[in-house]
TIMAR-999923 format. One record per residue (C-alpha): residue in three letters; y, x, z. Coordinates in steps of 0.02 Angstrom, whole numbers, plus 50000, padded with zeros to 5 digits. Layout:
N
ALAYXZ
...
//
This chain:
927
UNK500005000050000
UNK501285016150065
UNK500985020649886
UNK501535004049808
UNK499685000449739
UNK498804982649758
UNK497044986149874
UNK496014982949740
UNK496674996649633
UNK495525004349472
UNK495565020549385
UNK495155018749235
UNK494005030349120
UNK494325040848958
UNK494065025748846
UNK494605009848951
UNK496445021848971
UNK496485023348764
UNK495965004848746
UNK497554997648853
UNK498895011848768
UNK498265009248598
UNK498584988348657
UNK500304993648713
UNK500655005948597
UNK500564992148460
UNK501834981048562
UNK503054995848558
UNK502794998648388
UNK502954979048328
UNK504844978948417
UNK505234996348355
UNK504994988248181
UNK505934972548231
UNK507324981648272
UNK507414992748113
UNK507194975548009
UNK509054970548103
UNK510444981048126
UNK509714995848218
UNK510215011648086
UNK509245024148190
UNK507425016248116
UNK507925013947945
UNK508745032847940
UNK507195042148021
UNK505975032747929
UNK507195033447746
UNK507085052347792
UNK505175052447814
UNK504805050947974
UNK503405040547994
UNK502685027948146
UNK501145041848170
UNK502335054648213
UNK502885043648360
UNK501365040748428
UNK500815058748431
UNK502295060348524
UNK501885046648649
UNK500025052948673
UNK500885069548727
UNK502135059648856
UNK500875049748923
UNK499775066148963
UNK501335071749084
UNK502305055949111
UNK502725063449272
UNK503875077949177
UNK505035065049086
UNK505785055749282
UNK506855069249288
UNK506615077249100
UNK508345076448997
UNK508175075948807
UNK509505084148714
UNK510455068748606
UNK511875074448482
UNK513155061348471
UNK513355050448301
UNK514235058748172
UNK514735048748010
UNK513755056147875
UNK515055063647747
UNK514055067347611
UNK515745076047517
UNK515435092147614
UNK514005095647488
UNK514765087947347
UNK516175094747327
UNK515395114647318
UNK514025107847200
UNK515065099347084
UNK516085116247087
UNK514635125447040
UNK513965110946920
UNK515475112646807
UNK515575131346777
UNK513955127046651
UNK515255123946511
UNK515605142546527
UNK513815146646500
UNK513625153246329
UNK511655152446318
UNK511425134246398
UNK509645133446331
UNK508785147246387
UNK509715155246520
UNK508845151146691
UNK510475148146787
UNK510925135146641
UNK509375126546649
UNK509505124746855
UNK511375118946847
UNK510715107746705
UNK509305100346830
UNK510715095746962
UNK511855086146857
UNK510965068446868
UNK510885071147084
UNK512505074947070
UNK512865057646984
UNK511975049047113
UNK512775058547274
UNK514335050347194
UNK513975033947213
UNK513075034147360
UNK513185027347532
UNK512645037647680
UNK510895033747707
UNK510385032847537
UNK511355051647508
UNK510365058147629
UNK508765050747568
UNK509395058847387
UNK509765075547489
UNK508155076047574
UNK507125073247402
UNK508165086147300
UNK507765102247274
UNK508545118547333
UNK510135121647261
UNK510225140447288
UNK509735149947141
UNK509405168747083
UNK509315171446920
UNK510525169946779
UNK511025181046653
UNK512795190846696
UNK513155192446487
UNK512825173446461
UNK514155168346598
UNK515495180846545
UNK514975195446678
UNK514305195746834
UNK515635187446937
UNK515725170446872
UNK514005172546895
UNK514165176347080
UNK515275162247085
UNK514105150947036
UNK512855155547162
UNK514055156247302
UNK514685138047271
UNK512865134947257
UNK512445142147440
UNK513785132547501
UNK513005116747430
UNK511325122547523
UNK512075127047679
UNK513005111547693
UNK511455100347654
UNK510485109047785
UNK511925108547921
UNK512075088647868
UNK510185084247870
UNK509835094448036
UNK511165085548123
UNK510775069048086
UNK508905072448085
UNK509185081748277
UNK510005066048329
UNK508795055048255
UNK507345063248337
UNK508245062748508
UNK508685047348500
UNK507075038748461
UNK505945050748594
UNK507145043748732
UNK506585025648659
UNK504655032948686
UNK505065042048866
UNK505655025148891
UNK504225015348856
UNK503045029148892
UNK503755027849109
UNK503505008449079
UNK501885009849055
UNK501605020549214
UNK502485007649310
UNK501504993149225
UNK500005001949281
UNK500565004449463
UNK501074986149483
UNK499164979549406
UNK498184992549512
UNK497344998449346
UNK497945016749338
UNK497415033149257
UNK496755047349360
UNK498505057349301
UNK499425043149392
UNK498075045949543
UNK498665064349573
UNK500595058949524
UNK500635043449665
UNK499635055149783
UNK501055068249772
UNK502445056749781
UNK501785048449934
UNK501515063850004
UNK503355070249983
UNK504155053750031
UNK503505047350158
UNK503405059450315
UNK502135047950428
UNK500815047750302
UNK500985067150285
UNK500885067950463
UNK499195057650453
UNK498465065650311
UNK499125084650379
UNK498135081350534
UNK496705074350452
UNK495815092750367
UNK496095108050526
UNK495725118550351
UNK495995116050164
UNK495005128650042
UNK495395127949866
UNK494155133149735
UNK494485139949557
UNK496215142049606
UNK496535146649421
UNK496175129849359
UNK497685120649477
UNK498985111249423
UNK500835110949518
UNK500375094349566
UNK498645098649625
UNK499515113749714
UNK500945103349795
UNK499695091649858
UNK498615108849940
UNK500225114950025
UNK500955097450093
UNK499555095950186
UNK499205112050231
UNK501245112850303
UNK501995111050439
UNK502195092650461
UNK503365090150588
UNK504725103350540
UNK504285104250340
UNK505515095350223
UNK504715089150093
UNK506235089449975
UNK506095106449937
UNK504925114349812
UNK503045117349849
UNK503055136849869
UNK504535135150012
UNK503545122350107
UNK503215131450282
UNK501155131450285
UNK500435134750445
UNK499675151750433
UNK497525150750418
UNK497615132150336
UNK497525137350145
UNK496465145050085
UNK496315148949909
UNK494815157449759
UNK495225163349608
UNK495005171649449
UNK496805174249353
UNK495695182049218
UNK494695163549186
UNK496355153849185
UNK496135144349014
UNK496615126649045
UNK498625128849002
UNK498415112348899
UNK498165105849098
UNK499735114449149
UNK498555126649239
UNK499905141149189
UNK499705158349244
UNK501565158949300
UNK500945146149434
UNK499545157949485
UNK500705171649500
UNK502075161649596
UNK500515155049722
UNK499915171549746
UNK501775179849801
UNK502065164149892
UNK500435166650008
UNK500045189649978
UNK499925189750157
UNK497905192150196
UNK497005193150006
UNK495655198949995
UNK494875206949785
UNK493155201449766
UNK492605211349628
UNK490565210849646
UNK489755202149486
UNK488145197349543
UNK487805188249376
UNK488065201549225
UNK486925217549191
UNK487865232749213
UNK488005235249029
UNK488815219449003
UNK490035223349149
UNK490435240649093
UNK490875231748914
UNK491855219748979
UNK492895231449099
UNK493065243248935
UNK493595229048815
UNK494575217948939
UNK495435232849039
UNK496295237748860
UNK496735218848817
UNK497215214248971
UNK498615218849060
UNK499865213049150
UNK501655208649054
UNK503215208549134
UNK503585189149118
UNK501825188649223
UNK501085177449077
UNK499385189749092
UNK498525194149232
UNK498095210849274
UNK496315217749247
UNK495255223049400
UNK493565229749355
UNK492085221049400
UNK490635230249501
UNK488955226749432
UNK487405222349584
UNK486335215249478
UNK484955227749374
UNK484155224849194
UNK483435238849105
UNK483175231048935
UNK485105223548944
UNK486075227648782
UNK487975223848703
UNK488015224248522
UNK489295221448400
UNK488825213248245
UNK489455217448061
UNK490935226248020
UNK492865220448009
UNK493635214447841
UNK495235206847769
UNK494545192747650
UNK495065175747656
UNK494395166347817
UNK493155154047731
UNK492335170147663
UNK492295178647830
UNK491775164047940
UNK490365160347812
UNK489705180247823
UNK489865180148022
UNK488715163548040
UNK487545170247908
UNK487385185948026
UNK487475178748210
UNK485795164948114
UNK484935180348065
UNK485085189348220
UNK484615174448330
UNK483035172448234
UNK482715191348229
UNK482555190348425
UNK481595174748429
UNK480335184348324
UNK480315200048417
UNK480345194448583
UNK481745199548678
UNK481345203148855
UNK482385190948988
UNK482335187049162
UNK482415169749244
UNK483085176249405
UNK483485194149504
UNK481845195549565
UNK480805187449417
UNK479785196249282
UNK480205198749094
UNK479705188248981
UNK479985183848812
UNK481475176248754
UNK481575157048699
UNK482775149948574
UNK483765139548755
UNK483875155248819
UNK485145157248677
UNK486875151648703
UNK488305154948568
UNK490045153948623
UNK491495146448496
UNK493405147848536
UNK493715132448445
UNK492655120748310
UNK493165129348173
UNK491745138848113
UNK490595124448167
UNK490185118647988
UNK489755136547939
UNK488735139348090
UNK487495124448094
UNK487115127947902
UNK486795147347929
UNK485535141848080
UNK484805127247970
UNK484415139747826
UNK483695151847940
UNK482565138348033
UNK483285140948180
UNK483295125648289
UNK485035120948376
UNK485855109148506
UNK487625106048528
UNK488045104248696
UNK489955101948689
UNK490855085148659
UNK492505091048571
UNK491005100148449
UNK489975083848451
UNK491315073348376
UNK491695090548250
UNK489895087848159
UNK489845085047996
UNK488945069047989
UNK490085063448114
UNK491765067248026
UNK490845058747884
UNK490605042447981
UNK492345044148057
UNK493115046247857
UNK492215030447815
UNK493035019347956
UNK494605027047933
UNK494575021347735
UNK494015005047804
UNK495395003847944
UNK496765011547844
UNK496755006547644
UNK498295017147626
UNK497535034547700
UNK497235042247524
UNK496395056847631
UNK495005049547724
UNK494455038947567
UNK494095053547464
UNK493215063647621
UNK492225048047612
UNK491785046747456
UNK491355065147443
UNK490205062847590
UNK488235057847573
UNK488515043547622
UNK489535037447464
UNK488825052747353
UNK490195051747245
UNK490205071847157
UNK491845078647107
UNK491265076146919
UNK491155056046949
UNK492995057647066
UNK493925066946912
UNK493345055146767
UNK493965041846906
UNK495615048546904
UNK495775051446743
UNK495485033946688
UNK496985029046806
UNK496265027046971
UNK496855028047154
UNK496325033347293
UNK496965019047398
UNK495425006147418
UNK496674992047423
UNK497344994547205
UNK496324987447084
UNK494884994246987
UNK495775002446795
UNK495084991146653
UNK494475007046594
UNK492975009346714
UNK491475000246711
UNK490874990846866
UNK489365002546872
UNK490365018246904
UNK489935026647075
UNK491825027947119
UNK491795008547086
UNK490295002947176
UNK491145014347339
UNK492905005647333
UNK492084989447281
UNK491094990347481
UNK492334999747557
UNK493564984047521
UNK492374970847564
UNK492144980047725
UNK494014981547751
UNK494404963747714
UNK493064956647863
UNK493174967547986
UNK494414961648087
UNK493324946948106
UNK492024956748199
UNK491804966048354
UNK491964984948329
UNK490334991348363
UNK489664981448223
UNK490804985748107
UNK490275004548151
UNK488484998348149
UNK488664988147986
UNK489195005747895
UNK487565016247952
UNK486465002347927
UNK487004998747741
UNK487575016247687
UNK485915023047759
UNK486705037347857
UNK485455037847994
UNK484075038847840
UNK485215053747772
UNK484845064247899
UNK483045067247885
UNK483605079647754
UNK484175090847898
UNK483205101748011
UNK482985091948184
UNK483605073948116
UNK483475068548302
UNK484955078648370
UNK485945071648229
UNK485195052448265
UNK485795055848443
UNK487585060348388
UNK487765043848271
UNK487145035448417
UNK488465043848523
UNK489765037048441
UNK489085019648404
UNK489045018948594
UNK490805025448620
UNK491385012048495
UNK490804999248583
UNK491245005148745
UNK492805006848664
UNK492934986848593
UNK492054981248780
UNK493674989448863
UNK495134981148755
UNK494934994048615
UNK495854978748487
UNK495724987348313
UNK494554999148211
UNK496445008348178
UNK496455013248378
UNK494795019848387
UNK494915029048241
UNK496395036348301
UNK495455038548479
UNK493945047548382
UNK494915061948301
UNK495695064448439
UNK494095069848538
UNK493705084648427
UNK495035090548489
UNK494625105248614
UNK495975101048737
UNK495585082048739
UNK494125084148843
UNK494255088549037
UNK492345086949049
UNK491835093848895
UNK489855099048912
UNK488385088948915
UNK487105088849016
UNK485535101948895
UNK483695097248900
UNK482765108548960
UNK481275105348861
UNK481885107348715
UNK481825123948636
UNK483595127148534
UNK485105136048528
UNK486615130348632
UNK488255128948553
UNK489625127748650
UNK491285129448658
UNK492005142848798
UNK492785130748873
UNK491255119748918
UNK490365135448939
UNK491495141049083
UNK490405145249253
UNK488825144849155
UNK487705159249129
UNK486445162049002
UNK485185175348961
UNK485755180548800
UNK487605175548702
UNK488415177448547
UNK490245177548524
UNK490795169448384
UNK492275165248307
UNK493285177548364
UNK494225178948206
UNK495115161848252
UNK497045163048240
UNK498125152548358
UNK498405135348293
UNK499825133148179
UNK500215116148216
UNK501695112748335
UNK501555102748482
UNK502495086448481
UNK503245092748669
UNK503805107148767
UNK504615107848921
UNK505805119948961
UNK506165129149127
UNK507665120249165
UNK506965103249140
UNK507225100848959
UNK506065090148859
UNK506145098948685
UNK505345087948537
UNK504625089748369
UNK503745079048259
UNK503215077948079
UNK503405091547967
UNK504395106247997
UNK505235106147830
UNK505805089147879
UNK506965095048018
UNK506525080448153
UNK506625094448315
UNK507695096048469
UNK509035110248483
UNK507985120048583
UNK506105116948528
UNK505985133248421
UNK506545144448579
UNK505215135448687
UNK503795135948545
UNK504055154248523
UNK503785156448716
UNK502185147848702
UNK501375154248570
UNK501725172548661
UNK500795163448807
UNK499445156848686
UNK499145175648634
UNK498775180048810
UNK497605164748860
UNK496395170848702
UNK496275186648764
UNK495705175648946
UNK494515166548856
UNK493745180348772
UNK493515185948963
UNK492545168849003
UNK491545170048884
UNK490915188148894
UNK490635185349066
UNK489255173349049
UNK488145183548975
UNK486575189649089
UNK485875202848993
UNK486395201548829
UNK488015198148752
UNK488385201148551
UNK490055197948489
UNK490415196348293
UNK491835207748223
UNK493895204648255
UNK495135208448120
UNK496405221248130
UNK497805215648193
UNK497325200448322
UNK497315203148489
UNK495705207548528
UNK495605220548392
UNK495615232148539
UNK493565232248551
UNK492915246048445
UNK494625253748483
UNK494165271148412
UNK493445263048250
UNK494995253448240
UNK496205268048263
UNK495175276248151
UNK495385262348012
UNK497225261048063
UNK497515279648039
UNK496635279247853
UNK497655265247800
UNK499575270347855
UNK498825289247761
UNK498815275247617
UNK500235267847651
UNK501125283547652
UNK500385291547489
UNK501065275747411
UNK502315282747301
UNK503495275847169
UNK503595287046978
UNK504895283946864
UNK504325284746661
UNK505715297646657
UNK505135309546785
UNK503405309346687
UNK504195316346541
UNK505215329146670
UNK503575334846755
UNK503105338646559
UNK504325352846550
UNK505885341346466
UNK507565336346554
UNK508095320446508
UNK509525316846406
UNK510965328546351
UNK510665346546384
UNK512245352246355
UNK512925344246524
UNK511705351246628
UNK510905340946782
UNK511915328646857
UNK512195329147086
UNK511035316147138
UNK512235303747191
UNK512825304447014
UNK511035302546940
UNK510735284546838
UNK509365278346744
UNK509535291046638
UNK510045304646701
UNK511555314246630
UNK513515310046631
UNK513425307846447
UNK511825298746418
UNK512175286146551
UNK513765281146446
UNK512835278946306
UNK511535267746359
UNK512605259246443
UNK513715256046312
UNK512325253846208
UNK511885240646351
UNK513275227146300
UNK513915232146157
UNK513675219145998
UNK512085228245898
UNK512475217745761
UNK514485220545726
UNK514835234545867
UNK516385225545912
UNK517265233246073
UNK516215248946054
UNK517875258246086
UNK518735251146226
UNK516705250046305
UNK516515269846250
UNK518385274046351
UNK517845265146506
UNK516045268646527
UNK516675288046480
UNK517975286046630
UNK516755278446744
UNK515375291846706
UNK516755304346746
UNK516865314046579
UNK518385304946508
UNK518585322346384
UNK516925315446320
UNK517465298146237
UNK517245302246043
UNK515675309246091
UNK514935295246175
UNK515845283646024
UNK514955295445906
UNK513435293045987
UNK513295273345983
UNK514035272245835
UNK512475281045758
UNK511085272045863
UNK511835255545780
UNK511725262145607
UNK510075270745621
UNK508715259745524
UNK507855255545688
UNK509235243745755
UNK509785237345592
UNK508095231345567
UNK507855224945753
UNK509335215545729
UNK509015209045550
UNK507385203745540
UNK506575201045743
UNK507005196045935
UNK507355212046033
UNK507815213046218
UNK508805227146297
UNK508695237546469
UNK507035229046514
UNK506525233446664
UNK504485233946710
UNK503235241046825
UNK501375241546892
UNK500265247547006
UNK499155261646960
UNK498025268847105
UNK499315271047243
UNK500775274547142
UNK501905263047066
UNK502735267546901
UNK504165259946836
UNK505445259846699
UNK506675253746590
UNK506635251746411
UNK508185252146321
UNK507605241046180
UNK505955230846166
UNK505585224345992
UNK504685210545925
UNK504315209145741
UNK502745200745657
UNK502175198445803
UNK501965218345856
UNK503015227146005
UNK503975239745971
UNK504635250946127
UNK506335261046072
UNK507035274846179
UNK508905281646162
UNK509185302446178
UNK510645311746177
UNK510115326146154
UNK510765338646005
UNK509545342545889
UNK509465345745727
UNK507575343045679
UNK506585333445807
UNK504985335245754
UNK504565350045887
UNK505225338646058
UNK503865323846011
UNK502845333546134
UNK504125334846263
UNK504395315946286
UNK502605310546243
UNK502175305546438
UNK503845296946453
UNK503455286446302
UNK501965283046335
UNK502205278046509
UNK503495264646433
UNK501945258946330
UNK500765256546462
UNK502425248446573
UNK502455233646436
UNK500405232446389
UNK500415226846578
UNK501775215846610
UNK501395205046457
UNK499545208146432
UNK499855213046232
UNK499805228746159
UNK501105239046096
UNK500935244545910
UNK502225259445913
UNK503325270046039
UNK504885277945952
UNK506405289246007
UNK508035286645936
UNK508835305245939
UNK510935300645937
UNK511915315746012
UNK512185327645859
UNK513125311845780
UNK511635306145670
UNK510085295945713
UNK508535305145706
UNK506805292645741
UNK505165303145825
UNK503915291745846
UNK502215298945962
UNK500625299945863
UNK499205290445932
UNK499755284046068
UNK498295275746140
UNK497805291546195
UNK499625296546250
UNK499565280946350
UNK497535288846447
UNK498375303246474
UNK499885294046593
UNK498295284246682
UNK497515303046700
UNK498785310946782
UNK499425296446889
UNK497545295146960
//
């Protein structure tokens, strides 16, 4: 009654707690919606910018898990702004209309993206605020690259462009992150709102969850001093176990009643309470804390332990492990491990082994790699099947007990350990093809099976016509048999995934695709009509998916899971589960590993398979032998929908991340927990290790994560060789090839150039010419002068004008250019490169020919010469390398490589002979 219960109060389970939120979830949802269909512009924006009614509820499941947090929990709400949408306008339309100056419209790239913005640019004018930001969120980005300086009239229009263009981005993103901050802060008040009205509703009807149990029991506690009296007085001594594991509510509740109750004032926080010394008493491992999703945060264990140093006591004696599986764990856990300075990681103390087996063994299986993660995850279960089998067949020696004899080793004696249900699907069809006989013995795993997430993709096609993704899972699974040949020729004869659109004329009734969307809509259209479990009943029975899995190695493990969850749905229905929707909803939900509190099941001991498990439901079990797998797994990438901040901030996110719908501060708090995520693997690693007996094997961890520190001499040793390949990475210039070949580049008379002077190519005089050569008209040579004077000026060898004049003024009447620019395309000052070995070469050709469909690579010299037949040798590599530059980049080969001699006045052409073999002598030498 103190606690403002009725007497007859309930806690409700897992299920009969989903059944009444999903009931009042809809409620919530049904006025949300009522309110967006009148005049409330906060729905119609966040949904017009794609925030969808899903999003929300993933937001309230998250609230609901620590309603207590959001009392006193402030969420940041920017005021309304009116949305202006002339702050991007007006720098678009700036940069829009500079196109008119563009003198290659059709082909220049910077044309062709200005071109692409005009018609959004029509529309932002006309629009009202909701629908421009609807326009602004669908549009692509407006900052742009490339663009071609000539085209535009040199490169600063150009630049101008682009700026106004950033300006049109940055002003879009400012615009849609305000109003999409706002949005999102506005509308998770609305859900703290209704998510505390449901706590209350569940006070005032008795029917609570066990969160509200511990919540109540606190508050009670704190505010009202007779009843802590009572309850103090009650327990002379309070001993908590698996200290690790508490909660701040669980630990608030410890130290009220282990304080001082007549002189303690409750107001204050937990760690000041005044405990009577010799009442608390608290066990612990900080390495096993890896329930965080529980608030069971290390920074509590570390605030618990300074609050109450006084008397501690280290127990380090492992009475479980073999001393070769504590030696590998202190090795591999003492380098991981350590403590950081925001006391996120707990410090490492070595165990000390007591307990003797001869025959115990650590082994690492296969080797590291860097290929893509399906690859690696389907190599690891491959190896930790083969392995299992191999000591099946040969009879590893266990023990039972301390003091019992060896004997040989059964396939329960076998436990393998997952981080996560990722490599699940990989694992049970690596043990199936080896004949190896398996259990799994975790519920978050359970509900991860394939032939459950089969069944779960059919209901959720039946539930929701419009979730495009869970009809084709379905029809891709046995059940529907519908192979990807069968789901193309579907779509291309105009279907949709969507069960409720009508069949295309096109397809005839017998088509597999058909025949599936044909029952899956019948099946939609009556279920309502019927109680859940037989709608979940109705699809195994006439798809045949219990009958499906006498295909599989030990059918009856799979029988039991579709029983499973036949049983949950109609436990689920039988406690006011309403709709098929909810306990869809309710069912992917439990595969996830931090759904489940009490996440093992109970094994059989009769029956000889492997346990899989995750670490989690593993935790304070031991096994004879265990495999580690999975170790490979990254943190999750996904955001969660709520953080709370040290100051009592309630930071939100939901939907995309591209979509902007995130409080101020979320991206500060996210990047504190996934450093605190990083830490908690390397604890979990810990728990799992530590339940091996004997044996413990542990598949390979990439470079890079953090718990790449086992094998840590192989892995320096790996790191070492590649940063020597790093650093022998080396960039080559085609010019420098024909250096190394005993030429100088370019103009001999001026001698080499101070390297901050040094161009493309290489000498005061040359660089002049190519670039006037660069942007000069090939065709007329109009402006060669006034180009020769100030690229002579810029070069510094203003004395050298006629020269450079002289120069250019040959090159354009030299056959090779007349003929480039009479008869094919040519480009000029191409610039290419590849990779060959560990160098990278690269280049620019000064003019790249097309005619007849052949390439034609031309190279400008300056140098004086008055026969050139005798320096084809000199500039053979260079050539060549220009070659090889262009076969690559375009995949076509290059019919002839020619030098264009210009600096004695007159245009002399050397072309290299055979140069296929000029080109395998570049490859030689750069390998």
């Amino acid at each position: 009654m103190e606690a403002g219960l009725p007497p007859g109060f309930e806690v409700l389970d897992d299920i009969e707690s989903a059944a009444e939120f999903e009931a009042a979830w809809q409620g919530f949802v049904a006025d949300l919606l009522d309110q967006g269909a009148s005049d409330d512009n906060v729905i119609r924006e966040a949904f017009g910018l794609g925030l969808e009614v899903r999003h929300l509820h993933d937001l309230a499941l998250a609230f609901r898990a620590q309603w207590d947090r959001l009392v006193d929990g402030v969420i940041d709400v920017p005021p309304s702004v009116s949305i202006d949408p002339e702050r991007v306008i007006r720098p678009l339309r700036e940069a829009v209309e500079r196109l008119s100056a563009c003198t290659a419209q059709e082909s220049d790239l910077m044309a062709i993206h200005l071109a692409t913005l005009q018609p959004l640019l029509e529309q932002l004018r006309g629009a009202g605020g909701l629908e421009a930001l609807e326009l602004l969120r669908g549009a692509p980005k407006f900052t742009y690259t490339n663009g071609q300086a000539g085209n535009w009239g040199g490169k600063e229009p150009l630049a101008e462009v682009k700026a106004g263009l950033e300006r049109a981005q940055a002003a879009r993103e400012e615009l849609l992150s305000v109003t999409c901050r706002r949005l999102v802060g506005t509308l998770a008040v609305r859900v703290q709102a209704f998510t505390l009205e449901c706590a209350a509703r569940r006070r005032a009807r008795g029917r609570i969850e066990f969160h509200d149990l511990l919540v109540l029991a606190r508050n009670l506690l704190a505010d009202d001093p007779t009843v802590r009296r009572v309850a103090s007085a009650r327990w002379r001594w309070i001993l908590i176990d698996e200290f690790q594991d508490t909660d701040p509510i669980q630990i608030e509740i410890a130290s009220l009643l282990a304080a001082d109750a007549s002189g303690s004032d409750a107001s204050r926080a937990w760690h000041e309470y005044d405990v009577e010394p010799g009442r608390l008493f608290v066990v612990g491992d900080p390495k096993q804390s890896i329930y965080r999703f529980r608030r069971a945060d290390m920074t509590l264990y570390q605030a618990a332990r300074s609050r109450h140093a006084d008397g501690s006591l280290r127990l380090v004696a492992n009475f479980r492990c073999a001393p070769v599986v504590v030696d590998w764990v202190n090795h591999a856990l003492g380098i991981l491990m350590g403590a950081d300075d925001t006391g996120r990681q707990a410090e490492y103390v070595d165990l000390l082994a007591t307990r003797e087996h001869p025959g115990a063994s650590v082994r690492r299986l296969g080797d590291g790699c860097h290929d893509p993660i399906a690859d690696i995850r389907q190599r690891e279960a491959h190896d930790v099947a083969q392995e299992v089998r191999r000591a099946r067949e040969q009879g590893w020696p266990v023990r039972d007990g301390a003091g019992d004899s060896e004997r040989p080793i059964r396939y329960a004696d076998i436990a393998v350990l997952l981080p996560t249900r990722r490599m699940l699907p990989d694992l049970e069809c690596a043990l199936a093809a080896e004949g190896v006989p398996y259990r799994i013995e975790s519920r978050s795993l359970l509900w991860a099976t394939q032939e459950v997430r089969d069944l779960i993709s059919v209901l959720a096609s039946v539930a929701t016509p419009g979730d495009e993704v869970a009809t084709v899972a379905a029809l891709r699974s046995p059940a529907l048999a519908c192979p990807d040949t069968d789901l193309l020729d579907w779509r291309r004869r105009g279907g949709s995934w969507r069960i409720d659109r009508p069949v295309p004329d096109s397809v005839p009734a017998e088509h597999p695709v058909a025949w599936a969307f044909s029952w899956l809509r019948e099946l939609s259209a009556g279920h309502h009509w019927e109680p859940l479990h037989v709608t979940v009943e109705r699809v195994l029975r006439e798809l045949h998916i219990s009958e499906l899995q006498t295909a599989h190695q030990r059918p009856r493990d799979r029988w039991r899971r579709l029983r499973f969850v036949l049983d949950q749905a109609r436990a689920f229905g039988e406690r006011g589960g309403a709709t098929l929707a909810a306990f869809v909803d309710w069912a992917r939900s439990q595969a996830d590993e931090e759904a489940l509190v009490n996440d093992a099941i109970l094994p059989e001991p009769d029956d000889d398979a492997v346990r899989i498990m995750t670490v989690h439901a593993a935790k304070g079990l031991e096994f004879p032998a265990v495999f580690l797998a999975g170790l490979h797994t990254y943190p999750p990438s996904r955001r969660p929908p709520v953080l709370f901040a040290n100051d009592g901030a309630v930071e939100v996110a939901v939907g995309r991340v591209d979509q902007g719908f995130a409080t101020a501060g979320y991206d500060a708090c996210l990047h504190s927990e996934r450093e605190a995520e990083g830490h908690e693997g390397i604890r979990l690693l810990y728990v799992a290790a530590a339940g091996a007996r004997p044996r413990a094997e542990a598949t390979p961890l990439p470079v890079g994560r953090p718990w790449s520190g086992l094998g840590r001499e192989a892995w320096r040793a790996e790191r070492g060789a590649r940063l020597e390949r790093a650093f022998r990475l080396r960039a080559v210039s085609a010019t420098s090839l024909g250096e190394s070949d005993g030429g100088r580049d370019d103009d001999a008379g001026e001698g080499a150039a101070p390297p901050w002077q040094r161009g493309r190519a290489g000498t005061s005089v040359g660089r002049a010419v190519h670039a006037v050569l660069q942007a000069v008209d090939l065709a007329s040579g109009q402006g060669l002068d006034p180009l020769a004077r100030a690229q002579a000026v810029a070069a510094g060898v203003p004395h050298r004008e006629a020269d450079i004049a002289r120069a250019v003024r040959a090159a354009l009447d030299s056959p090779l250019v007349r003929a480039a620019v009479d008869g094919g395309r040519y480009w000029r000052e191409v610039y290419v490169g590849t990779r060959v070995g560990d160098t990278v070469l690269e280049g620019f050709v000064d003019l790249l020919v097309e005619r007849d469909g052949a390439l034609h690579v031309v190279d400008y010299k300056t140098d004086r010469v008055d026969g050139a037949a005798q320096l084809s040798d000199r500039y053979r590599l260079q050539g060549a390398a220009y070659a090889l530059l262009v076969q690559r980049a375009l995949a076509r080969p290059v019919e002839r490589c020619t030098f264009l001699f210009v600096g004695s006045g007159r245009a002399v052409e050397v072309a290299i002979d055979d140069l296929p073999a000029a080109v395998d002598d570049v490859l030689a030498r750069l390998e």
